[in-house]
N, C-alpha and C positions, 0 to 999 in steps of 0.2 A: 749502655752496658755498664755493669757494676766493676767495681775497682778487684773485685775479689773476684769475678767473671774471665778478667783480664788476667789477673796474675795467675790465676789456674792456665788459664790457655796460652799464655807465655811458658811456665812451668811442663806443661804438655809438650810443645815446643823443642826447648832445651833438654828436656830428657829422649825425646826421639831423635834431635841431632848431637846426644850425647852416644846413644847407642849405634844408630846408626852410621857414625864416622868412628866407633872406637874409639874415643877419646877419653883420656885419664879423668879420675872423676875431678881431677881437681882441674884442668882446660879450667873452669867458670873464673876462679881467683887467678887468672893471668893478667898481667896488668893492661895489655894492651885489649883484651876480650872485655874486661872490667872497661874502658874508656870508648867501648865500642858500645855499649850496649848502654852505658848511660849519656853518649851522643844520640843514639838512635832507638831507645826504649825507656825513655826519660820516664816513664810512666809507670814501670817495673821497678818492684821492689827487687834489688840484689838478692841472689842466693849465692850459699856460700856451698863449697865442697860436703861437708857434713848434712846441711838440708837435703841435699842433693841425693848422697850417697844412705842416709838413714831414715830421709822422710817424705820425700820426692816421688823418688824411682818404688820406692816399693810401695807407697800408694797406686801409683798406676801401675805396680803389677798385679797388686791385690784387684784391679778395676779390670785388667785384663783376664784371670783368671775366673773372677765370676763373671764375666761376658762368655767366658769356653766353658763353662759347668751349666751357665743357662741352655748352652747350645746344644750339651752335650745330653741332660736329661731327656730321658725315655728314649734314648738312640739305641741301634745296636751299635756297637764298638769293636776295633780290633785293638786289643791289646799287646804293645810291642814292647821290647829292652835292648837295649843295647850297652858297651860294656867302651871305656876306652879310658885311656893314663892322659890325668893332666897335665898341664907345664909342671905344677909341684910337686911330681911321681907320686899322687895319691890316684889308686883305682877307683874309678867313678862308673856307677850303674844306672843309667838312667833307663824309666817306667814312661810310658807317654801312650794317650791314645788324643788323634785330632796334636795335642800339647804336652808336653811334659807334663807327667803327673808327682812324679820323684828323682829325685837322683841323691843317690847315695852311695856315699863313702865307702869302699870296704875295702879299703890297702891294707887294712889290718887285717881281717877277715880268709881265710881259706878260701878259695875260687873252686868250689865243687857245686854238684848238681843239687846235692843235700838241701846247703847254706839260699840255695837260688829257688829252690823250692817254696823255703821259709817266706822268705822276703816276695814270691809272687806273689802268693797264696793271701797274705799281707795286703797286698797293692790290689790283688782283684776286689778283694773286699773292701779295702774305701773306695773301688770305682763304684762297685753297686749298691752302696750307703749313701755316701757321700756325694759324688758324681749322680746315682740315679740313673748308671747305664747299664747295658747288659751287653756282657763282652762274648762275643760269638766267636771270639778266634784270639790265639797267641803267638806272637812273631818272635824272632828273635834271631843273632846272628849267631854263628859258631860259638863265638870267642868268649864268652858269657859261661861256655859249659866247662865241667874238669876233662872234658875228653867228648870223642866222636859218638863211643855209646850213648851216651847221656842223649847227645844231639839229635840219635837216632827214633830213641826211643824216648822224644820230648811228650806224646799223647797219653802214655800208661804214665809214663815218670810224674806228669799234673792231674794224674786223674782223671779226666777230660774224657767223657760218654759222648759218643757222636749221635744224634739226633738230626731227623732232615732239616739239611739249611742249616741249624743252629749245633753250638758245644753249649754243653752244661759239666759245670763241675761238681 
């Protein structure tokens, strides 16, 4: 095995048991994890917090992400959203079909049916450019809408022709 083989798959590693236990991105520069991993991973090049958090983890999301877009093209899809407040009272929308496809910001933003329109309308179309899928169905919880009409009438409100089996917009 190559040195470079190695370090990627130590890298893969550390960033699964960085996510998967929740741990601060910086856990790696703790002195006692630093004297643990050069007893027992002598072979390993050190990462520091910053590789980790700027060049690490978002390689292998970007390797994730085109692993679920391979998966995803020529699928039918259900296209979902859902709406919820971060720790840092910033409104977060996230788009996902199979995986997230966006999440975005809109604490700024008016929370109506209008603004939610814009922003699907948006989203469906890089699924079926980008992604390469065809969204047969739109999910979504309440809380997303300015109110219950909207929620009710989610089929005229996106335009949405029912055809057998399938939605086209």
């Amino acid at each position: 095995m190559s040195q470079q083989y190695i370090q990627e798959h130590f890298e893969t590693h550390i960033t699964n048991i960085t996510a998967s236990c929740r741990f601060s991105l910086n856990w790696i520069e703790n002195q006692a994890v630093c004297s643990f991993m050069n007893e027992f991973f002598p072979f390993a090049n050190p990462i520091s917090s910053y590789q980790l958090s700027n060049h690490i983890i978002l390689h292998k999301i970007e390797r994730y992400w085109q692993a679920v877009k391979n998966c995803c093209c020529g699928s039918d899809v259900t296209l979902q959203t859902d709406g919820w407040t971060g720790v840092n009272f910033h409104y977060l929308l996230a788009f996902m079909i199979t995986a997230a496809i966006q999440v975005i910001d809109v604490s700024a933003q008016r929370k109506n049916a209008q603004h939610l329109k814009i922003l699907m309308i948006s989203v469906i179309e890089e699924v079926q450019l980008i992604w390469i899928a065809n969204i047969v169905a739109v999910t979504s919880d309440a809380s997303v809408f300015a109110d219950c009409y909207a929620h009710q009438h989610l089929t005229s409100f996106l335009g949405f022709k029912a055809r057998p089996l399938f939605l086209q917009h």
